[in-house]
N, C-alpha and C positions, 0 to 999 in steps of 0.2 A: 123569625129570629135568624134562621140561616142567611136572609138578605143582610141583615145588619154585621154579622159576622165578616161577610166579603167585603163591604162597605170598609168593617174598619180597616181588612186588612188592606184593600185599596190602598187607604188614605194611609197605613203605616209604610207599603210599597214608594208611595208617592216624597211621605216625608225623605224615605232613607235613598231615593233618588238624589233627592234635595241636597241632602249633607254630604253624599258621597262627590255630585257637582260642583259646590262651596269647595269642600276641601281640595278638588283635583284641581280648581279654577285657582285658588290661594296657593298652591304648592308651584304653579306653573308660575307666578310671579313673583314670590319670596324665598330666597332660599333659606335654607337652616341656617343658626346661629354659628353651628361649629364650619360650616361650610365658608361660609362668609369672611368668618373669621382666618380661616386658612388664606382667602384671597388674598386678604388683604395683608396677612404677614408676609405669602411669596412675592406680593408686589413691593413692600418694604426693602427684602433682599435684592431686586432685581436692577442688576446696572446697565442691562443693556436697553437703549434709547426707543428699541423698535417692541421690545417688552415692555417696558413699562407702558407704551402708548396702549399694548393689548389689553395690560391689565386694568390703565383707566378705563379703557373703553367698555371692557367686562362689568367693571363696578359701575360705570354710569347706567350701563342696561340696565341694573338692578333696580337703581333709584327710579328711571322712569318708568321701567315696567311696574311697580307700586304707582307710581304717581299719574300715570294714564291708565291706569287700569287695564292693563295689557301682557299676554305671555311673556315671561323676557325669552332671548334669541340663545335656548339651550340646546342641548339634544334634541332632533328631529324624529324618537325613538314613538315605537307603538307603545300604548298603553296598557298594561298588564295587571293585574290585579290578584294579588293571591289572601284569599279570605278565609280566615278560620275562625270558625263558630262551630259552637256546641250543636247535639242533635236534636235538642231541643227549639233551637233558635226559631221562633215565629214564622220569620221569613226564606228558609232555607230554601226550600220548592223556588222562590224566584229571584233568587240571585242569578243567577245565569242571565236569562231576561233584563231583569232590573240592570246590569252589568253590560249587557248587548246596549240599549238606554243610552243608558252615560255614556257606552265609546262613541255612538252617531250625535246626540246632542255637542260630546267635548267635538267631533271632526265637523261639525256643523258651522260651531261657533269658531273654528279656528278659519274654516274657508272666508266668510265673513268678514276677515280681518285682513 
C-alpha cells in the first residue's frame, strides 16, 4: 500500500508540474486583458512617429507570439514564484523541487528557441 501511496503522489507531483508549465508557457505569450488594453489606449494617445512604430511593433509581438507559439520579446527577468497553500496541502514537502523543475525545463525550452 505504501508503494501505491508514492505512486500517486508521483503522478500528482507530475500532474502539478504539468499545470504549473502550461500556465508559465501561456503567460510568457498572452498578456492580461487589462494589460493589453492599456497598450493599446497609450498607443491611441501617441503622436509621435517613432512611438507609435514602438507601439505597433509591441502589439504585433503579441499577435505572433499566440500565433507561433512562441514567448513574445518581454522582460528578460528570472522566474519567481511565490506559493501559498495551506499546511495541509498534499504536496507541500515538494514544491521546492517541483519549483527547481519548472525553472530548468522553462530555461531549457527557452535556450531551444
Amino acid at each position: 500500500m505504501k508503494g501505491d501511496l508514492k505512486m500517486d503522489k508521483k503522478a500528482q507531483v507530475e500532474q502539478l508540474t504539468t499545470y504549473m508549465a502550461n500556465f508559465v508557457s501561456y503567460i510568457g505569450k498572452v498578456l492580461p486583458d487589462d494589460i493589453k488594453a492599456k497598450i493599446d489606449e497609450l498607443a491611441e494617445k501617441e503622436d509621435s512617429p517613432l512611438s507609435k512604430v514602438i507601439y505597433q511593433t509591441m502589439q504585433k509581438n503579441q499577435v505572433l507570439a499566440k500565433e507561433l507559439n512562441r514567448p513574445s520579446c518581454q522582460d528578460t527577468g528570472v522566474l519567481q514564484f511565490w506559493v501559498k497553500c495551506g499546511t495541509n496541502f498534499p504536496l507541500i514537502g515538494e514544491l521546492e523541487g517541483l519549483l527547481i523543475v519548472l525553472r530548468h525545463l522553462m530555461s531549457t525550452t527557452q535556450e531551444r528557441m
